[in-house]
C-alpha positions as CSV (number, residue, x, y, z in Angstrom):
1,X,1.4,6.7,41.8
2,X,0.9,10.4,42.2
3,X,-2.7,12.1,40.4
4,X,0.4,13.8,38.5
5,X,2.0,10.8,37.1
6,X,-1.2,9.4,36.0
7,X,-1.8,12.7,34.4
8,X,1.2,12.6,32.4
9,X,0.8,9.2,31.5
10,X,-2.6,9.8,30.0
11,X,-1.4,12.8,28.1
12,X,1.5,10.3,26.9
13,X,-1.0,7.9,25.4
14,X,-3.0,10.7,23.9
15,X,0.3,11.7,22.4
16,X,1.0,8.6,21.2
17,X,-2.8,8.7,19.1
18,X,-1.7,11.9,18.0
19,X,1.3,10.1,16.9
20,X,-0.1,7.2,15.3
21,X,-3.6,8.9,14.0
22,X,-2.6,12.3,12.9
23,X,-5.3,13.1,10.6
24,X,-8.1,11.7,13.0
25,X,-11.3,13.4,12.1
26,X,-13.0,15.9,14.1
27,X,-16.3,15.8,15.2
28,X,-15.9,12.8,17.6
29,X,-18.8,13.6,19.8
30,X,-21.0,14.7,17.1
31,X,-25.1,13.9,17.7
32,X,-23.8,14.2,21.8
33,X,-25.4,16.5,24.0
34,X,-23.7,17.2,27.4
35,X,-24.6,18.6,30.5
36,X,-21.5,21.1,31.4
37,X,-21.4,22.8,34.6
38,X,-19.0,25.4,35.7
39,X,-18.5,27.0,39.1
40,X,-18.6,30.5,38.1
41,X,-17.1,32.2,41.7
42,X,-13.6,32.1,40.3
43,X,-12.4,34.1,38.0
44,X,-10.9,34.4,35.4
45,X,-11.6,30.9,34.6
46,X,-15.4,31.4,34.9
47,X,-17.9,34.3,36.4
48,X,-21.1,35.5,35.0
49,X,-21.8,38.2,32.6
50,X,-23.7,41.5,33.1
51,X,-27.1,39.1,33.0
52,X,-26.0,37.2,35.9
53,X,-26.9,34.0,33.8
54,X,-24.5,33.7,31.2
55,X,-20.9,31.9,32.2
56,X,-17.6,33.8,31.3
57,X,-14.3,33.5,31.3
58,X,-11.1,31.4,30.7
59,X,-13.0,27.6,31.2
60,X,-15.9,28.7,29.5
61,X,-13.6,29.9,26.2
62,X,-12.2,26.0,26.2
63,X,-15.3,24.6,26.0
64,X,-16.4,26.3,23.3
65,X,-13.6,25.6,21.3
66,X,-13.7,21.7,22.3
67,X,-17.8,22.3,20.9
68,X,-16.8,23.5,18.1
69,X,-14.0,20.9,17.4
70,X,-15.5,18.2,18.7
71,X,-19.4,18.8,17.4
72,X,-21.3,18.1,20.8
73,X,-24.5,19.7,21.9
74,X,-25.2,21.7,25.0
75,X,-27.9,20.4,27.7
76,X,-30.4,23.6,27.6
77,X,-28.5,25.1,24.9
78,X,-26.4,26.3,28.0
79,X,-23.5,25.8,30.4
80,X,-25.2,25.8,33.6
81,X,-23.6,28.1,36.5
82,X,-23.5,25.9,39.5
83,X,-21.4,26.5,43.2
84,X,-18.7,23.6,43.9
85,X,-21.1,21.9,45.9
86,X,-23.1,21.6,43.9
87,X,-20.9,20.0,41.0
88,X,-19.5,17.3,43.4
89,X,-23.1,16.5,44.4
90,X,-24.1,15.7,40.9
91,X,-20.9,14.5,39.5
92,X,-20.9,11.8,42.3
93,X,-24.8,11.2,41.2
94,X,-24.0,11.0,37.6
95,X,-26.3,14.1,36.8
96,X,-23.6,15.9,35.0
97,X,-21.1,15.3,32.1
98,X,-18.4,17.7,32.4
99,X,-17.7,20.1,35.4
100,X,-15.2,23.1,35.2
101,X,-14.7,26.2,36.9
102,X,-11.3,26.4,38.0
103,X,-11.6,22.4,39.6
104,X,-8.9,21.0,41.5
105,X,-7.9,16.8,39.9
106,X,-6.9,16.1,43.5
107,X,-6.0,12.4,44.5
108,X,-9.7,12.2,47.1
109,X,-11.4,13.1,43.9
110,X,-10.6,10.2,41.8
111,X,-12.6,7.9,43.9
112,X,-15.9,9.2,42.6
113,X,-14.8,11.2,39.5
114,X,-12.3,11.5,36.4
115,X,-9.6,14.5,34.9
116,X,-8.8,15.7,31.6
117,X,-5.6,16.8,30.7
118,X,-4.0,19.0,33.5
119,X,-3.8,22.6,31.5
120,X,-3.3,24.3,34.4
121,X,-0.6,24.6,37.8
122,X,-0.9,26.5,40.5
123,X,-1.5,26.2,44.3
124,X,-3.3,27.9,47.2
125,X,-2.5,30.7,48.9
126,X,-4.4,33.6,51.5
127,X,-6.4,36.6,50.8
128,X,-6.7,39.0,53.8
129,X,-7.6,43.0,54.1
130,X,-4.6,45.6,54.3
131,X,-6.8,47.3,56.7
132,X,-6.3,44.8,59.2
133,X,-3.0,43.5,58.4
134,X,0.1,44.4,56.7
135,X,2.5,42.3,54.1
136,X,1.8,38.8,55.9
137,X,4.2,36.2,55.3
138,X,3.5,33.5,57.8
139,X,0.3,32.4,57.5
140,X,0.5,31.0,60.8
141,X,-0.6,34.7,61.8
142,X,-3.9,34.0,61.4
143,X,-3.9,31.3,63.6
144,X,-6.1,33.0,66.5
145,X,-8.1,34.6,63.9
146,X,-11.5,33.2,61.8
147,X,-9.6,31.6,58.2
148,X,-12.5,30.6,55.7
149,X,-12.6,28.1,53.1
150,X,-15.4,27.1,50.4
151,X,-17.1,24.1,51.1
152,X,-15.9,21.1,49.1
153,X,-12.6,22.9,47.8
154,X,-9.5,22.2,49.2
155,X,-8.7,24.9,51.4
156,X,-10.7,23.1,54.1
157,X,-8.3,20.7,54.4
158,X,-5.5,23.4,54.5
159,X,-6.3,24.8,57.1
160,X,-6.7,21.7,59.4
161,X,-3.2,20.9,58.5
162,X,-1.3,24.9,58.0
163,X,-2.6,27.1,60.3
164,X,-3.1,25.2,63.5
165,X,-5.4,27.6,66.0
166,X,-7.1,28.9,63.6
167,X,-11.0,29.5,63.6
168,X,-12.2,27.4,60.2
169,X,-15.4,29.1,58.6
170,X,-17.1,26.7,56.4
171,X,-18.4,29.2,53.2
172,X,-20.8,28.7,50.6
173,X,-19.1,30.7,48.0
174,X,-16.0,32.6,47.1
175,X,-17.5,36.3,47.2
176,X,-19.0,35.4,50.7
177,X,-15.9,35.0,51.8
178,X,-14.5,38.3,50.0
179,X,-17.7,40.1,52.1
180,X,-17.3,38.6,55.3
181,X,-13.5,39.7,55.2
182,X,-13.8,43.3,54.3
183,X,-16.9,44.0,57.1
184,X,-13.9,42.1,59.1
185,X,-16.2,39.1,59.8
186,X,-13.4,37.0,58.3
187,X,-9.7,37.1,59.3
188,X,-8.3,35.5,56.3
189,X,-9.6,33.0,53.2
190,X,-7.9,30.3,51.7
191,X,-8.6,29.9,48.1
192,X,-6.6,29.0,44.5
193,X,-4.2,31.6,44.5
194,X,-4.6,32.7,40.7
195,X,-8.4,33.6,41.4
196,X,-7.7,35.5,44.8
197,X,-4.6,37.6,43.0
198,X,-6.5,38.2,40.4
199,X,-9.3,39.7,42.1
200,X,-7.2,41.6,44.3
201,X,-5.6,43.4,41.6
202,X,-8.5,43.8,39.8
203,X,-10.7,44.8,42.9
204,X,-8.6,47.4,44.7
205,X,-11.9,49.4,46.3
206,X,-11.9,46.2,48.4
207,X,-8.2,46.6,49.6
208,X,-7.4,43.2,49.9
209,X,-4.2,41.6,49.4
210,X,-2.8,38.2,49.2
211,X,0.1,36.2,51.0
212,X,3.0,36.1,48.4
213,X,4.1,32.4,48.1
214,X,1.8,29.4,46.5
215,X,1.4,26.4,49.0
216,X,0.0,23.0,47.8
217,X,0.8,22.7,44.5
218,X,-0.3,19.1,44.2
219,X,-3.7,21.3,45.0
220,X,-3.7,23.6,42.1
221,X,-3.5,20.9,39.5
222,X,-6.6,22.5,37.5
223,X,-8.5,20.1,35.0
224,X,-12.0,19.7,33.9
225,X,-13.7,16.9,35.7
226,X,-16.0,14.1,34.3
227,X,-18.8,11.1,35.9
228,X,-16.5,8.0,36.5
229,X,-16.0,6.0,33.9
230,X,-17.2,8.9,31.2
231,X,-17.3,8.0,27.6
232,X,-16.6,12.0,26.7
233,X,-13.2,11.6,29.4
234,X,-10.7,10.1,26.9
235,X,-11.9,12.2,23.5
236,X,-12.2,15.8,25.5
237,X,-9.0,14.9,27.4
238,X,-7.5,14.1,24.0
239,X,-8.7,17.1,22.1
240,X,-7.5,19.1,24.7
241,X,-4.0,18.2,24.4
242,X,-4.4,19.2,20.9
243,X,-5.1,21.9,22.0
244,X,-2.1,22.6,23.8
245,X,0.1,21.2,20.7
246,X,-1.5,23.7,18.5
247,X,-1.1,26.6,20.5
248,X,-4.9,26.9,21.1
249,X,-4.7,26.6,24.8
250,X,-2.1,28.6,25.5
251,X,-3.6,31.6,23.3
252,X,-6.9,31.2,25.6
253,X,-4.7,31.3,29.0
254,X,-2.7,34.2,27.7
255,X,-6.2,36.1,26.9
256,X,-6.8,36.2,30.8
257,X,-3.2,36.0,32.2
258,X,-0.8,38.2,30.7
């Protein structure tokens, strides 16, 4: 059964308690305190604010509105910035509660961790400098060149199985890669192809542009992740398929994608 199917058919049974429990109270994780980490190289779904401390963005606005729906309390009084890595490390060592960020509910995932409600499709695509090349549309040009990927996301794997040739350049973060390509240390990056568009629109000093198609959808599945076997999984999940019913969640994605 496909990580989409499952999806669905959690969404259906959180439906169904919709359904059946219509006027279930809020507050479910009241007295809780969770440790929520977000990734915040990818926006618009999370970056930091002028202090450098603070996550922003798109993932950072859901949880809020899950914290104030669902009562819980923040570890530190804080969402805590943290690289992918990072987030997979912990989540896998049950050090963390909720991870977000723009994370991909990918089938190798769900042996060490669970997804909320999918509120999010997209895929992968390619972010390369005009000054080197020109309207790509085969990303199999980049196959003599250096293509990067962050480590733990799944552009790695892309890479092994798209652009055959290619140079893969393991990278720490999403901005290194954005560097290494405009000093032309980096021919190309594979990344989620709502962040990379969106930065290249929003960055044009850095004259970047991206390959115009979306590859790997089954990739771009974005969810927020939880410890295997949470006991905040089903109640966020839930809540945030309220969210959607309500119009909440779409409001919130509109606000950063117009």
């Amino acid at each position: 059964m496909s990580l989409i199917k499952k999806t669905f058919g959690a969404a259906a049974i959180a439906a169904m308690a919709l359904i059946v429990c219509p006027a279930q109270a809020a507050g479910e994780l009241a007295g809780k305190t969770l440790r929520i980490g977000v990734d915040p190289t990818n926006p618009p779904f999370a970056t930091l604010a002028n202090d450098y401390i603070t996550p922003v963005g798109l993932d950072i606005d859901i949880i809020m509105e899950l914290k104030k729906r669902l009562g819980f309390e923040l570890a530190e009084n804080r969402i805590l910035p943290m690289l992918r890595g990072e987030q997979l490390r912990r989540v896998k060592n049950k050090q963390i509660d909720v991870l977000a960020g723009c994370l991909s509910a990918t089938i190798e995932r769900t042996e060490f961790m669970d997804f909320s409600h999918i509120y999010f499709d997209t895929g992968l695509s390619v972010i390369y400098s005009k000054k080197k090349y020109n309207n790509v549309d085969d990303i199999k040009k980049f196959s003599n060149g250096k293509v990067g990927a962050v480590l733990g996301t799944t552009g790695e794997d892309f890479i092994d199985r798209n652009i055959p040739g290619a140079e893969k350049v393991q990278l720490s973060s999403f901005m290194i890669g954005i560097v290494a390509i405009t000093q032309g240390k980096l021919d190309a990056m594979v990344y989620d192809k709502p962040i990379i568009e969106y930065f290249a629109q929003t960055m044009p000093a850095f004259n970047l542009q991206i390959v115009d198609k979306i590859y790997d959808r089954h990739y771009g599945q974005i969810a927020f992740g939880f410890t295997k076997d949470s006991p905040y999984a089903y109640d966020i999940s839930t809540e945030m398929y309220r969210m959607k019913l309500d119009g909440t969640l779409d409001k919130i994605i509109k606000k950063y994608f117009k």
